[in-house]
N, C-alpha and C positions, 0 to 999 in steps of 0.2 A: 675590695677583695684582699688587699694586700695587708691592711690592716688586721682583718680575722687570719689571716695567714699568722701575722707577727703575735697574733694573741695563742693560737694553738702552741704554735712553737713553745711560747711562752707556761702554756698551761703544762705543755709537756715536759717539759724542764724540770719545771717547780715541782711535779708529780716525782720526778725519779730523783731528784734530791731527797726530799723528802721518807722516799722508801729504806733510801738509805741511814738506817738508825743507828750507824758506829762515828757519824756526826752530828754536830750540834751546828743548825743552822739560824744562822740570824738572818734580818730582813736582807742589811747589804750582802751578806752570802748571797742568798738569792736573787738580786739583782746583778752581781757579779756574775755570776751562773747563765741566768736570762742572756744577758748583751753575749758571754761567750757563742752560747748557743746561736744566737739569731748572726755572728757574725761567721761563723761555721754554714750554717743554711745558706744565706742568704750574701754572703762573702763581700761584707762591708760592716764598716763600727756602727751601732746603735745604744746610743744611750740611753738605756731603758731606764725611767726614772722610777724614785721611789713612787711615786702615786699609782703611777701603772701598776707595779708588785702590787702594793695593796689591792687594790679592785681586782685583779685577777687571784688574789687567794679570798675576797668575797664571791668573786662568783664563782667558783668552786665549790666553796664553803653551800651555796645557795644549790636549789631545784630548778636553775633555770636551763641548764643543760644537763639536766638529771647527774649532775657528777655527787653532790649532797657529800663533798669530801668533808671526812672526819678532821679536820686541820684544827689543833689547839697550839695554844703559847703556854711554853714554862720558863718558870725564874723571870716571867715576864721582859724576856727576850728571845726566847731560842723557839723556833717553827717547827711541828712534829707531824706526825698523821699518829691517833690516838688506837687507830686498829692497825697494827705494825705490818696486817695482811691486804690494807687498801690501795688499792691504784685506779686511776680515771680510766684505765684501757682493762681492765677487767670488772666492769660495774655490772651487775645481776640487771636481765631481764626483768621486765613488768610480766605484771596477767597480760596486759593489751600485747605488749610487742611479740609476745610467746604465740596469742592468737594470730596477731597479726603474721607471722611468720610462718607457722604452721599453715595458715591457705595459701601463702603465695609458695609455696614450697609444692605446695599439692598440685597447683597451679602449672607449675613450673613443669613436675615431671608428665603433662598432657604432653608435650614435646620430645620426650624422651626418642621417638623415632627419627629428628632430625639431630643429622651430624653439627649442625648450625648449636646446639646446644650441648655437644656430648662431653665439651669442656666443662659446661655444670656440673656435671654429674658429680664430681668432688665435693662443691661446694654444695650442693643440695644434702649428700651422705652428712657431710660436716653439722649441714643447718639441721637436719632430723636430729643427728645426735646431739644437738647440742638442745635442741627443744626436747628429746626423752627426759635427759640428765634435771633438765630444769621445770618440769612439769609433769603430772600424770599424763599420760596419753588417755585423748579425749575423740570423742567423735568430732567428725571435720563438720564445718558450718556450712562452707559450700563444696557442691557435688556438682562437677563436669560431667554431662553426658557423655561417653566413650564404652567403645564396644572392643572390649584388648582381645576379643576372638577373633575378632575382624581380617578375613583374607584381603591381601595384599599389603597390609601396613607396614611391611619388610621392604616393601619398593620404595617409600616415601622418600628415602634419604638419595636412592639412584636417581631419583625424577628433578628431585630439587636441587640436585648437583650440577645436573644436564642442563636444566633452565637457566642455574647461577650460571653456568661456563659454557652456555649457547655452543650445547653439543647436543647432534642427527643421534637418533636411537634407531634400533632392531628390538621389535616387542612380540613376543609368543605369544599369540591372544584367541583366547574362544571364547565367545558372545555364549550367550544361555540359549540361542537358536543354533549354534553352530556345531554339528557335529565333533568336527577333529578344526584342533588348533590350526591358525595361521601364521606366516611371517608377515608383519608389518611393520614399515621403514613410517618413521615418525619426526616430526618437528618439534619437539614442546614447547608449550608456551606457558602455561599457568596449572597448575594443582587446584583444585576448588573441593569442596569439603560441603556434602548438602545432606542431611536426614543422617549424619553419622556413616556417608560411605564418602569416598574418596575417587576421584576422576580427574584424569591428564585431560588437557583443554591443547590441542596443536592439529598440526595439516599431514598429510602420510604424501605429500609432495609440494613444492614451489609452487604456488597459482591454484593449489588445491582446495578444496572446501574443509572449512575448521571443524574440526572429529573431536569427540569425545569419546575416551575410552575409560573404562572403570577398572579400579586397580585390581581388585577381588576378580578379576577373568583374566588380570596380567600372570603367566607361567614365567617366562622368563624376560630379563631385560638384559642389554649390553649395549656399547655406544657402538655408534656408525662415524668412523672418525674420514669415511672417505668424501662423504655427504657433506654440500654446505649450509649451513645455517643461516636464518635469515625469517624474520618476525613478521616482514611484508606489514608494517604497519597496526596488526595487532593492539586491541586494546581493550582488555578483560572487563574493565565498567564497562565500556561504550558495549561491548558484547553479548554482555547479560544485562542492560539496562532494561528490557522489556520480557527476562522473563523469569520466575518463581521454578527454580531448581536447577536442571542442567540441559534441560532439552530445549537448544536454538530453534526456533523453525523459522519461514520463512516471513515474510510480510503479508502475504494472505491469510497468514494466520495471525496475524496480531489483531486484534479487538478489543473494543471497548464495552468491557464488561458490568453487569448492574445484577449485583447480589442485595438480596433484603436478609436481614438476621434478624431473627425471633427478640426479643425483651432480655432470653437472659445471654445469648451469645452476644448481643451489641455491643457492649463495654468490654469484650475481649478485641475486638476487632477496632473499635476505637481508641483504647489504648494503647495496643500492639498492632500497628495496620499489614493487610496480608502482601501490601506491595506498597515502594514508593510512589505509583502515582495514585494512591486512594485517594478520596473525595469522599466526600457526603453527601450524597443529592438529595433525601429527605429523612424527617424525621417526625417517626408518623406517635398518634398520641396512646397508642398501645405501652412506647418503648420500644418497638422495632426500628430498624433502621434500613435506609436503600443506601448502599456506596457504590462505588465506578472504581473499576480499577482497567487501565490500559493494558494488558500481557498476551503474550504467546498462548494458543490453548494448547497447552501439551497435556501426557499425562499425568504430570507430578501436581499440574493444576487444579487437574479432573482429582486427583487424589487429596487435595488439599480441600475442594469441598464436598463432597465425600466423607471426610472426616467430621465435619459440621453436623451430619446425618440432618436428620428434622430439622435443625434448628436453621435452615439455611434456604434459599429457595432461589434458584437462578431465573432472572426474570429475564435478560437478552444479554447474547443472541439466539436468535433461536435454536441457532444449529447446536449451539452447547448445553442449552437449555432441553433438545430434543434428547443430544448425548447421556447427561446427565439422567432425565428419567429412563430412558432403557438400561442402565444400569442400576438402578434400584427396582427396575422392575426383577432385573434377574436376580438381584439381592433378593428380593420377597419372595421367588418361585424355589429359592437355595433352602428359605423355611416353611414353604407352602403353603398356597393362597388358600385353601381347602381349609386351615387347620383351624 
């Protein structure tokens, strides 16, 4: 490490000598130059020999840290840069780095709602302009799911402030059954993020049962500085280990599930499995396939095969099996069994 230390140092030296063109630099200039530098950094003598100088204006000279410096010799002693406008700390972007830059940039502002990032915000404006200046503006290669209509996305930065400085909330909340808003005294514990909405994971007391509340029904939020905190051992995997979305249920309702998918939904499902405990219990000579999956039957589950429509077919348990078809019975009666 220390040695690539001694080499930048060194490359940067040589670079700003060099810029300057009301000298004429020879090699030992530049070695004299080097050791000043590195004893200035580094606040001890080094005697940077000539070999080193040489090798560090070949790689330079070279594409191997893209610097491709213009460095020529005249009168066959004196060291120049041939474009009097060249320097290693202002070398032009590739295509690649321009792309490259431009997605982690796009990337980047998905965060835009946390104060955890609002120091970026500089250096993202900087990195856009400096990718306009340096390229035409292209369409982006990858695209984030995000809904910037989205109610509540204003809370993100008071909830993950709370959680980082394990500070009691007061939350204004009305559920989609709930006539007129509540107060509710809150513990937070985790932010979780499923289908593109947003939900606080915490207790609304000590010894409580762990609540889920959805940001988009949050009106108002403020901290509860009288309130203690306290996480009661908490632990967001172990939490949602058994279930597909946000809805905990209880242990009566965890089962061990056996879906069969059609020929062409199997290889979505096998490539991208719909829970960490899938399996494959068979595979039958159609192309279809039977998996197991251990989860919660909640509704985001029921909605997750649901979404499969035909191509899916719940074999056990029964009870979500029975679930399941009275709900596409009332699908088909929405377009009539008559028709």
């Amino acid at each position: 490490m220390a040695q690539n230390k001694n080499a930048l140092i060194r490359y940067k030296t040589i670079d700003k000598c060099l810029q300057n063109q009301y000298r004429e630099w020879t090699l030992d200039d530049l070695i004299e130059a080097c050791s000043e530098a590195l004893y200035e950094y580094e606040g001890r003598d080094v005697n940077v020999s000539k070999r080193s100088v040489q090798l560090d204006i070949q790689m330079m000279r070279s594409d191997k840290l893209g610097y491709n410096a213009p460095i020529v010799v005249y009168n066959k002693k004196y060291y120049r840069y041939e474009d009097e406008n060249y320097s290693i700390t202002d070398i032009p972007l590739t295509g690649s780095d321009m792309n490259v830059l431009s997605e982690t940039v796009e990337m980047l502002k998905q965060f835009k709602d946390f104060s955890l990032f609002s120091e970026l915000g500089g250096i993202i404006q900087k990195l856009e302009d400096k990718i306009y200046v340096e390229k035409t503006r292209q369409e982006p290669i990858i695209h984030l799911d995000k809904n910037e209509n989205l109610k509540g996305l204003e809370h993100l930065d008071i909830l993950y402030q709370a959680i980082l400085k394990e500070l009691c909330l007061r939350i204004t909340y009305q559920s989609f059954t709930a006539k007129e808003p509540s107060d509710v005294p809150f513990i937070p514990y985790l932010l979780k993020e499923f289908n593109n909405r947003w939900f606080l994971i915490g207790r609304r007391k000590l010894g409580g049962p762990v609540v889920t509340l959805a940001l988009d029904r949050m009106l108002e939020i403020g901290y509860d500085l009288q309130r203690t905190y306290d996480r009661e051992g908490f632990d967001g995997e172990e939490y949602f280990k058994n279930t597909i979305g946000v809805t905990v249920l209880n242990e009566e309702q965890l089962k061990e599930v056996h879906l069969k998918l059609d020929a062409y939904n199997a290889p979505y499902a096998l490539t991208k499995p719909i829970h960490h405990s899938q399996k494959v219990v068979e595979e039958l000579e159609d192309g279809s396939v039977v998996i197991s999956v251990k989860v919660h039957l909640n509704f985001e589950f029921d909605r997750m095969i649901l979404g499969f429509g035909e191509g899916i077919e719940v074999l056990k348990p029964r009870i979500l099996r029975k679930r399941v078809q009275r709900k596409l019975m009332r699908a088909m009666e929405q377009y009539g069994l008559n028709e």
